[in-house]
Each structure stands twice: as C-alpha cells, then as structure tokens.
C-alpha positions in Angstrom: -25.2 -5.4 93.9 -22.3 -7.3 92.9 -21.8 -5.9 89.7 -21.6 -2.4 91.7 -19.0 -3.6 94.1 -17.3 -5.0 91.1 -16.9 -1.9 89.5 -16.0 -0.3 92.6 -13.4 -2.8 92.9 -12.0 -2.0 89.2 -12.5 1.5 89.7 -9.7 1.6 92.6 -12.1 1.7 94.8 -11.3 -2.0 97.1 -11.1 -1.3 100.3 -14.6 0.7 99.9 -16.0 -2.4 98.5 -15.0 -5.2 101.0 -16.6 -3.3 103.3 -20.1 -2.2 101.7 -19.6 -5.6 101.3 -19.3 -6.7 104.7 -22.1 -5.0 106.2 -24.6 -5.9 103.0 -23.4 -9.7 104.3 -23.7 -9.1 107.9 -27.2 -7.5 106.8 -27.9 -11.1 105.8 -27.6 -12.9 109.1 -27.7 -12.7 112.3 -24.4 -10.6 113.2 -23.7 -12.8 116.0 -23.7 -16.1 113.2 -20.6 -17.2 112.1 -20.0 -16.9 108.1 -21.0 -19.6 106.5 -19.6 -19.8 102.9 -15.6 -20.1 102.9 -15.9 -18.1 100.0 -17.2 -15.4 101.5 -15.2 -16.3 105.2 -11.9 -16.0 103.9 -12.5 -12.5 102.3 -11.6 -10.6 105.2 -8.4 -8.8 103.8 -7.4 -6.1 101.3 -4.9 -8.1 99.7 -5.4 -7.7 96.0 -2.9 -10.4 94.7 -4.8 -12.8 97.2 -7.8 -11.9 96.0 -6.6 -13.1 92.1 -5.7 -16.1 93.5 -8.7 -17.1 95.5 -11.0 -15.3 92.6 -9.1 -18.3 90.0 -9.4 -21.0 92.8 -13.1 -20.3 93.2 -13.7 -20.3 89.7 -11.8 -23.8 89.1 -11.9 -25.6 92.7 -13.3 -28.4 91.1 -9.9 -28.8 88.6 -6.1 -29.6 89.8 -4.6 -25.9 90.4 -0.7 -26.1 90.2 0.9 -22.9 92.5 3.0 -22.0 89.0 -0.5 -21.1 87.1 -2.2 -19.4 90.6 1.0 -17.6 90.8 0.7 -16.2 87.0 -2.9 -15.2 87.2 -2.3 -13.3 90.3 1.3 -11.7 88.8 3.1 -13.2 91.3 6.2 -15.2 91.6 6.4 -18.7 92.1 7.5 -18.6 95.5 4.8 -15.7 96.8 1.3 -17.2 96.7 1.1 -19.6 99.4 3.2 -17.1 102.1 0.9 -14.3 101.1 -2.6 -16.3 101.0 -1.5 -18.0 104.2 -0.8 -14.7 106.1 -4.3 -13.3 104.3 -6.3 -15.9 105.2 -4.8 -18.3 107.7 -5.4 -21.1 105.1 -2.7 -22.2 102.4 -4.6 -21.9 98.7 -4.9 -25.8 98.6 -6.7 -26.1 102.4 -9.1 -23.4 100.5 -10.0 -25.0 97.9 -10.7 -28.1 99.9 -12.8 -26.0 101.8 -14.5 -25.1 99.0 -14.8 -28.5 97.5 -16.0 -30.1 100.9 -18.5 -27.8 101.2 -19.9 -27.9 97.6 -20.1 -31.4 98.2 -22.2 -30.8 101.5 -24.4 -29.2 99.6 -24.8 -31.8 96.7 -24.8 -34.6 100.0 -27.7 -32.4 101.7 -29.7 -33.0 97.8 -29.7 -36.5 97.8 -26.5 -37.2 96.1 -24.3 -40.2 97.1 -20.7 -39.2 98.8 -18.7 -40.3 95.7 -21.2 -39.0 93.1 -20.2 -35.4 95.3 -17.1 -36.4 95.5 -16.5 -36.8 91.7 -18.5 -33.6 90.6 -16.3 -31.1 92.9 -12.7 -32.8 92.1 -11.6 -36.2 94.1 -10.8 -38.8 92.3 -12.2 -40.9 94.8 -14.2 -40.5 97.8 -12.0 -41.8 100.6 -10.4 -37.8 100.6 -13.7 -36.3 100.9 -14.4 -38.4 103.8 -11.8 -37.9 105.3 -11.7 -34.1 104.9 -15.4 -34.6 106.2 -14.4 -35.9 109.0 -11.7 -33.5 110.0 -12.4 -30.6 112.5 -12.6 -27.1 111.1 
C-alpha cells in the first residue's frame, strides 16, 4: 500500500494520494478517534516542500536538524521552512520533531525502558527535556 501511494506521489499524482491515504487511515480506527501518530496527524496538507521537510525530520528526529540543511533538502530558502511548515501544520519543524521524539519515547517508556534510557535513544542529551516536554499539554 505505501509503496502505491508512493508512486502515486512521484507520479504527480499527491493530492490523490493524501487522500486514498486518508480514508485507508480513517479505515483503521474508529473515525470519531483522534489520530494518533504525529506523523501521520500533521499530514493534513498538500504542501509538497513541507512534506520534504517533515519526510527528512521523520527520518532523522533522533539527530540535531539545523533549518539551513531542512531548508536544502526541501529546495527552499533559508528563511521559508519554518513560515511554511507552521502555516501547514500549525507546529514549527522543531515542536514536530519533539513531538515525534516524545512520542517514540512513550513508546520505548510503555516497553519497560527507563525515562533517560528513552530519552537518550530518540535525541536529549538528558532527560530533564523529555520530562518536561512530557509534562506539557498538547
């Protein structure tokens, strides 16, 4: 399935494939359930440059992401990425990956791992950020 709505993507075809892709998600869950994943949450738009950026902050969320090298892989200028992931997604692209990196280390929390053993594997140097992210609303 995703390698269909990849090549659908590829083929021009992106607005056809976020929303195949919507209902095969919605087909998941209950549609009255809020999305879960903020990698699938914050997908909402047809922005393709956003879509670059979020597609390199998914794959590295655990590394330090600098807005010059998000910028480049989306081809972008400096100054664009965080106006135009903001407007996209209501989140600037470092709230994301925090988002991203809290909840991977839900998850690794949930299977028995200690907060800074989760907090080292998805980024933080320490864990005092993750609880504190933790512990903030939303």
């Amino acid at each position: 399935m995703d390698t269909c709505l990849d090549w659908a993507r590829e083929a021009g075809y992106r607005r056809v494939a976020l929303r195949t892709d919507d209902v095969l998600v919605s087909a998941r869950r209950n549609g009255d359930e809020p999305q879960v994943s903020a990698v699938l949450r914050y997908r909402g738009h047809v922005e393709d440059p956003v879509h670059r950026v979020q597609d390199t902050i998914d794959a590295r969320f655990t590394e330090p992401l600098r807005i010059a090298d998000l910028a480049a892989g989306a081809g972008l200028s400096e100054r664009t990425p965080t106006r135009a992931f903001t407007a996209a997604t209501g989140l600037t692209p470092l709230r994301y990956q925090q988002r991203l990196r809290v909840e991977r280390a839900e998850h690794l929390i949930g299977s028995g791992e200690t907060v800074e053993a989760a907090a080292g594997a998805v980024g933080f140097r320490d864990a005092r950020m993750l609880r504190r992210l933790r512990a903030r609303p939303g």
